[in-house]
C-alpha angles and dihedrals in degrees: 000000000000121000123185126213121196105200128174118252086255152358090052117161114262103214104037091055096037097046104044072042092059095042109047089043087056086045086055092248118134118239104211110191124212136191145181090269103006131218105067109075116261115243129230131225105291094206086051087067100043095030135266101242116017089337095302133109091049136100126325116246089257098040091058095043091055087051081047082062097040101064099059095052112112092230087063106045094045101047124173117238121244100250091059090056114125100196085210098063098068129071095199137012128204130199115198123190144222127157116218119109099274089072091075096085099065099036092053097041112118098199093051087052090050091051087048086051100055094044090055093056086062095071088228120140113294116194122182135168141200103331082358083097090056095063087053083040093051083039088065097236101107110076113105095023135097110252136155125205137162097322126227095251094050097050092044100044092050093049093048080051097054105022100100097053090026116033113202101353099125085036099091086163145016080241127060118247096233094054095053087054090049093045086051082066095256119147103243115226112199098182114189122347093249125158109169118006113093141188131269147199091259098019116065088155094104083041130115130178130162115219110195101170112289086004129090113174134183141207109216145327092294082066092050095104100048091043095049088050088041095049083060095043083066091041090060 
């Protein structure tokens, strides 16, 4: 099956794009990128890669081997753009997350929100991570459904942690995320208070992801694994 993947052209989050990528292309799905303009590779966090304080907070080992390999597929490097997006041709669309400014790009684009909600009118698997929830909940298609998404505690905690080396670097908006998803009429799922532990590929136990019929949704990189596992679950 085909999946496609938006992503900015860059400040992408490492681990929510490299892992579902992983996943789904060992699955046999095909994993189809897409950015603002198409055709240059979009580009992830860099400090997702060395490390945002001291060389910590960033990606897991695996995580960033399997972006090692990502970047040297051929979908990757040749993305569509946006624009050129037919909503029919894909059997599943995933929305990763990330948070520095780059991001912006992708959450605040209204042609990508009018392709997601097209796609959404399908009735075809969504999955979305992390600030993923904010471009269904700026499309319009959330209120009245279960959905998860970077939650208050999280975004605030990491950006009382760095602020003081990186500024507003875990502030994407004024606003926090959770509270835009929950102002689009969406039911906010917490799931369990976690900060550091993540999940695995053999450990879902830190893990938390919300199904509400065609729709999987994440809170953050540690969920990466299970949503991932849960977004192909849909697909089949």
């Amino acid at each position: 099956m085909r999946v496609l993947m938006p992503l900015p052209d860059h400040d992408f989050d490492v681990t929510e794009v490299a892992v579902p990528w992983r996943l789904l292309t060992d699955a046999g799905h095909e994993v189809v990128f897409a950015t603002e303009r198409g055709g240059v590779p979009a580009q992830a966090d860099p400090l997702l890669l060395s490390g945002v304080l001291f060389g910590q907070l960033g990606a897991e080992d695996e995580p960033k081997r399997f972006h090692a390999q990502l970047v040297e597929s051929p979908a990757y490097r040749a993305p569509i753009a946006w624009e050129a997006v037919d909503p029919i041709a894909y059997d599943g669309l995933v929305l990763p997350g990330g948070h520095a400014p780059g991001m912006r790009q992708y959450l605040g684009s209204p042609v990508l929100q009018s392709k997601v909600a097209e796609f959404w009118a399908l009735d075809r698997p969504v999955g979305a991570i992390c600030h993923g929830p904010l471009v269904l909940a700026r499309a319009g298609v959330l209120e009245g459904r279960r959905t998860t998404c970077l939650p208050k505690y999280m975004e605030r905690s990491a950006y009382y942690l760095t602020a003081w080396r990186r500024g507003r670097y875990y502030r994407t908006y004024p606003d926090y995320v959770q509270d835009e998803v929950e102002a689009a009429g969406a039911t906010f799922e917490r799931g369990p208070v976690e900060l550091s532990r993540r999940g695995t590929a053999t450990d879902d136990t830190p893990a938390f992801v919300v199904t509400d019929g065609h729709y999987v949704s994440g809170r953050w990189p540690g969920d990466s694994y299970l949503f991932a596992r849960t977004f192909a679950g849909l697909l089949s």
